[in-house]
N, C-alpha and C positions, 0 to 999 in steps of 0.2 A: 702495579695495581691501579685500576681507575677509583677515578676521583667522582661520586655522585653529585652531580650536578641538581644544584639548589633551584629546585622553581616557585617561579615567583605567581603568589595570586592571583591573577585578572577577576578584576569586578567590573558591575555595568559601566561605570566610570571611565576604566580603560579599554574599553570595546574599539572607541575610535582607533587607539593604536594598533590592532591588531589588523594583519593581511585579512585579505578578502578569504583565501582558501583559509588561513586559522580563525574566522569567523564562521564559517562554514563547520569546519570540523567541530569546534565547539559546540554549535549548535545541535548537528546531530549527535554528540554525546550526551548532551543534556535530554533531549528528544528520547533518545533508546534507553536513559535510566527511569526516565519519566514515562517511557509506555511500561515497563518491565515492571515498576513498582503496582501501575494502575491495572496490569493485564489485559492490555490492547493489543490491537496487532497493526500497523504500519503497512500499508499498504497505497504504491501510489508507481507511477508508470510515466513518462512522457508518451503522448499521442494522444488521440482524440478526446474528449469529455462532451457529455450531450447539455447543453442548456437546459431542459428540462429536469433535469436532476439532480440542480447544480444547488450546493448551502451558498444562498445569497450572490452574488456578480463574480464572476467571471474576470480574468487578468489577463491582459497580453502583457508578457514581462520580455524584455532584451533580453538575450544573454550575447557576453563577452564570446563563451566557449559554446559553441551548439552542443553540449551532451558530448563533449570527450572530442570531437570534431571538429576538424578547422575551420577557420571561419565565424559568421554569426548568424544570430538569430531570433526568430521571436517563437517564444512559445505561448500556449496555454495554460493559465493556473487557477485551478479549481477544488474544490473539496466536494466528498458527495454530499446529499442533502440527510440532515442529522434525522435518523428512526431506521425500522427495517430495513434490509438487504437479504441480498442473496446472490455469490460467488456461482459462476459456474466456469465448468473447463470442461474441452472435449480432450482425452486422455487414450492412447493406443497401449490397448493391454498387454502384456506378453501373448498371446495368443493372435495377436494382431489386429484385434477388434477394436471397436472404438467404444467408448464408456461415455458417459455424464459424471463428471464431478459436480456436485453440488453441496453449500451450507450455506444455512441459516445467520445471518448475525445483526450486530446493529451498527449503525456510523453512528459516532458519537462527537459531541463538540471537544475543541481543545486549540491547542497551536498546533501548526505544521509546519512545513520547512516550504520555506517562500525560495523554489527552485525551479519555477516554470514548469509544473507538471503538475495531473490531476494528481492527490496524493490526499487519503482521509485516513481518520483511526476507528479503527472496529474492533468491538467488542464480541464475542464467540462462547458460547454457552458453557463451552469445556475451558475455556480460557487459553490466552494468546499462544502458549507454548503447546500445547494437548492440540490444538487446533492445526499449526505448522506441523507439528510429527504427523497428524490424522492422515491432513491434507496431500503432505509431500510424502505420505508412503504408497500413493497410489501411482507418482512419478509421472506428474504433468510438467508439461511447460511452464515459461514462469510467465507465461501470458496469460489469463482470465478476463469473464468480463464481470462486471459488478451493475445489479440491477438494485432499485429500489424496490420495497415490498420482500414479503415471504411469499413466494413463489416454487418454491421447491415440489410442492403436491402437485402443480402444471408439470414440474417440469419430468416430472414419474410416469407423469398420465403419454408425455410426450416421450419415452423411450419407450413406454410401453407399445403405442400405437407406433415406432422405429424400428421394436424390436432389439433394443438396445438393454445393456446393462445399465442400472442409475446406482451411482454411490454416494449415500448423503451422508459425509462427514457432522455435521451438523445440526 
């Protein structure tokens, strides 16, 4: 029979002791109970982020590990700028056509995880979980882009003048 092993609390106190990945980990457990309680949604990607739509400066942070990859690197860490948004994704239907994913939401302030990527918290009319089922049953990539503003009504008028399907989650 095993023996369940006693663990021991970590407070801010002992943060120092802990590894750099059990500092990590921690952090995003506390992050995903802390969006889940608030009904956010976590969304953030390494790659590009535009300065103009940035909440306040911009970070070139080192990393040890480039993103799972050997070697190193610098990335960019940014959040987007806190009010309206709007997600969009280009989505191939089963029928082979191409669609517009679009929704509505807002950036909102908060903490994020200081991991070299643009990465913010939004908020979605349906709320964070309603929003992932909406979103992911349309079966996009997990690439989007995220613009500031409600922009959705442009973005109808432009499948329209495509000739495209527009699906607004949203």
């Amino acid at each position: 029979m095993r023996r369940a092993r006693k663990r021991r609390h970590t407070d801010a106190s002992d943060e120092s002791a802990l590894g750099t990945e059990q500092r990590a980990r921690r952090a995003l457990t506390i992050q995903v109970r802390l969006l889940y309680r608030h009904k956010l949604a976590y969304l953030g990607h390494d790659g590009p982020g535009h300065l103009r739509i940035s909440e306040g400066n911009t970070k070139v942070r080192p990393l040890h590990v480039y993103h799972g990859k050997v070697g190193r690197g610098l990335s960019v860490e940014m959040s987007v700028k806190h009010g309206p948004i709007t997600v969009l994704s280009v989505v191939q239907t089963g029928d082979r056509k191409l669609e517009l994913l679009v929704a509505e939401g807002e950036s909102v302030p908060g903490p994020t995880l200081e991991i070299g990527n643009t990465n913010s918290r939004y908020r979605f009319p349906l709320g964070a979980r309603a929003y992932v089922n909406a979103w992911s049953g349309h079966g996009p990539a997990h690439h989007c882009a995220v613009g500031v503003g409600h922009v959705a009504a442009k973005i109808e008028k432009l499948g329209s003048l495509l000739d495209m399907e527009v699906s607004k989650v949203c």
